[in-house]
N, C-alpha and C positions, 0 to 999 in steps of 0.2 A: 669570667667572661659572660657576657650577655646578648646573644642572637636579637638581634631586631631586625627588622624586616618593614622596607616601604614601600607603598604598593601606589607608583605611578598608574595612575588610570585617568579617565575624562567622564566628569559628571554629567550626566544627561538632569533635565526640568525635575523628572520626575523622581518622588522619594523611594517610592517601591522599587522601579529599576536599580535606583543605586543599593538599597539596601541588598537586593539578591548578588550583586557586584560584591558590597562589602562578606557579604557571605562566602562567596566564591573563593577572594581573596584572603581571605582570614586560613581559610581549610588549607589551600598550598600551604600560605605560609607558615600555621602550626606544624604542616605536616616534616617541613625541612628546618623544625625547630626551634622556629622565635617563638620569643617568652611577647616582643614588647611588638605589634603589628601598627603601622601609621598610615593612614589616607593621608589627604590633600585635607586642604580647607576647603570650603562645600562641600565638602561629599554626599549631603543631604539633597542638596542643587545648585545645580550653578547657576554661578554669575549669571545678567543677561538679562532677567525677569524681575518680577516683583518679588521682595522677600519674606513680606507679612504673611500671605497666603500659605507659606510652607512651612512657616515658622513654629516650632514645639516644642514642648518643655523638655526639660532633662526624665520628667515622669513620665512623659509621654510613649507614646506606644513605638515611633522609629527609635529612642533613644533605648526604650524596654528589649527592643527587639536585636539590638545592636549589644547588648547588653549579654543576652542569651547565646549570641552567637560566640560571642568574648567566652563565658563560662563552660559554653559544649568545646572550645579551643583546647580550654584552659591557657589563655594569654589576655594579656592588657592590650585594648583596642584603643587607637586613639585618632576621632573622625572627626573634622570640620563638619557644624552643621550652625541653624539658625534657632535663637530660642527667643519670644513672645519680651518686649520691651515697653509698654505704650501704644505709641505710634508708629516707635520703631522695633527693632531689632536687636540684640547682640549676636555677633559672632564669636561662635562658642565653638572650645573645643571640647568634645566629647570625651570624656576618662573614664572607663569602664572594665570590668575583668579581672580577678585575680581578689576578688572581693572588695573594690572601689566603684565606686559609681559618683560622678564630680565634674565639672564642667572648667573650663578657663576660657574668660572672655578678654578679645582681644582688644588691648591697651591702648595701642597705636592704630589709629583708624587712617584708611589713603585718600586723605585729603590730597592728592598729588596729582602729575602729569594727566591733569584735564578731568578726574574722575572724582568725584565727595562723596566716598562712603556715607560720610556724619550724615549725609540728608536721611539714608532709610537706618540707619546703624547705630546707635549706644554704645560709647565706647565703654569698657570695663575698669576695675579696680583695685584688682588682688593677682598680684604672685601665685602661682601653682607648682608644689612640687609633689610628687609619689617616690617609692622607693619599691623596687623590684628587685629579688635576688641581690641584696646589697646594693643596688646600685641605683643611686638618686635621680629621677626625672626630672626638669624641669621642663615649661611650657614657652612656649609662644608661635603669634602667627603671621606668617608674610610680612606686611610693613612693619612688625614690629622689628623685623631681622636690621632696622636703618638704624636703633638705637642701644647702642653698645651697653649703655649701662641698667639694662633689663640682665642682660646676661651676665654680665659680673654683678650684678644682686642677685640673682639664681645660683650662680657660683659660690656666692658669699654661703648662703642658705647651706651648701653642701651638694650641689647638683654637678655629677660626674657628667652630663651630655643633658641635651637641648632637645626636644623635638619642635620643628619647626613646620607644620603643615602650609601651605601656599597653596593663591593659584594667582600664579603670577604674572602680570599684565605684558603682552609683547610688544615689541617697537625698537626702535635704533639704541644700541647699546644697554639694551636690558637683560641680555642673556651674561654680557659679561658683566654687570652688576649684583645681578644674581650668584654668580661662582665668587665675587671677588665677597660681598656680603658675607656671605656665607663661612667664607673662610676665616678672614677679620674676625668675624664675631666667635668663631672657633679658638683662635690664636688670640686677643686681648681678655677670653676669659679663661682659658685652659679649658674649655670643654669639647668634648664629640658637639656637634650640631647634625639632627637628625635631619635633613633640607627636603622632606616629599611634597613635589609641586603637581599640580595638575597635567596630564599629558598634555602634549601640542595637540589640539583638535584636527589640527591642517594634516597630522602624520597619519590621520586614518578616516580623512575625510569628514568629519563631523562638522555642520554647518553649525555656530553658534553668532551672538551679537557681537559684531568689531570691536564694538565698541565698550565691550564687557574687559576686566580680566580674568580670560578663563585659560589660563595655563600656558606652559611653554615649553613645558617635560624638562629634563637635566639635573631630577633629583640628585641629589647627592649626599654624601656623608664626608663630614671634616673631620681631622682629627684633632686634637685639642693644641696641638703645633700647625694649625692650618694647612697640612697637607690632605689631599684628597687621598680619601681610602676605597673610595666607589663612588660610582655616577653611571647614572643610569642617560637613555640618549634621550630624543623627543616622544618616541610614539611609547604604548602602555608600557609599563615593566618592574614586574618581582624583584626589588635587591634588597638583598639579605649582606649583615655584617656584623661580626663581631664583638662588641665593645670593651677593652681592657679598662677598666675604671681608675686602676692606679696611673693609665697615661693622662690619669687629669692629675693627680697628683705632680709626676713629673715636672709636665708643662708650666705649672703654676710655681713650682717650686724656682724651675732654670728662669722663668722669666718675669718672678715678682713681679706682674704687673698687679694682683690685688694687693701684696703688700705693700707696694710703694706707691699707690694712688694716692694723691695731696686733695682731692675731691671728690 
């Protein structure tokens, strides 16, 4: 088994505030025993503003510092933040802790419902997996959850569960897109999907840009049968869950979906 832990919370602009957050929440969650801790995507800043200006390397001193807090843990951190592209940006996911320090930049950029990452954002290139306690991580983030077969090539790889950091855009049937997403891509590749989104701003008052996507809470965790195993509600929130890595085994096994793929 393997405790992991995702830490629904709401990014504010600023990178210091979040990182004393990421601190906060790392120490509960070590303390009730996750090995693998996950923010949201942004965790460095949200959505809403310019992202050049906050932008930093994986050397840099919030990623150093994010780094530090993983090692005083002792657990694998894994934070949505922005790292230096040109003009623009990647959004990268932070991997840190447990003697790793590694990034994954996200594939599928939300060219979507009215919004263009691509304008400030660099999409990325590479597959990311770790292994913790036996048990294989793979990566991705938010819009990539629309493309199934990211996760059955992570699955291919050997990846018992998913973490999937978000922050995910509100509006008329996005919440149940999100559960329904989320599960699907649990159930067509036999894995856990780790779903930590950004809290709902509105469940504790936070004024942020409408027009941004900056969260909608309803983390969740899937099971590799697409059953929900935990879900967390809108506003902040700690969930911790277990992972049986052989139930990816199972899944995979009863529903040959990678074996019988003709594509």
């Amino acid at each position: 088994m393997l405790r992991v832990a995702l830490c629904q919370l709401t990014s504010s602009a600023d990178p210091e505030t979040n990182l004393r957050s990421v601190r906060e929440w790392t120490r509960s969650a070590a303390e009730r025993g996750a090995r693998v801790v996950v923010f949201p995507e942004a965790t460095l800043a949200r959505f809403g503003g310019p992202l050049a200006p906050v932008a930093q390397s994986l050397d840099g001193p919030w990623a150093g510092a994010v780094r530090e807090i993983a090692d005083e843990a002792g657990v694998l951190v894994v934070a949505g933040m922005f790292t230096p592209d040109g003009e623009r940006v990647r959004n990268t996911l932070l991997i840190t802790g447990l003697g790793r320090h590694l990034g994954y930049d996200k594939l599928h950029l939300y060219d979507a419902f009215g919004f263009r990452e691509s304008d400030t954002v660099a999409a990325g290139h590479h597959q990311v997996t770790v292994t913790v306690d036996d048990v294989t991580l793979g990566f991705a983030t938010c819009y990539d959850v629309r493309f199934p077969e990211l996760f059955q090539a992570l699955a291919e790889q050997g990846a018992h569960a998913v973490a999937l950091p978000a922050s995910w855009g509100a509006g008329r049937g996005k919440r149940a897109q999100w559960d329904l997403l989320v599960r699907a891509r649990a159930l067509d590749s036999g894995s856990w999907v780790l779903a930590c989104g950004q809290a709902d701003p509105s469940a504790t008052g936070v004024e942020v840009n409408p027009k941004a996507p900056t969260g909608i809470g309803y983390s969740l965790v899937a099971d590799p049968f697409g059953g929900v195993a935990a879900q967390a509600g809108a506003a902040p929130e700690l969930l911790l869950t277990d992972l049986d890595p052989a139930a990816a085994d199972r899944s995979r096994a009863a529903t040959a979906v990678l074996a019988n793929r003709r594509l």
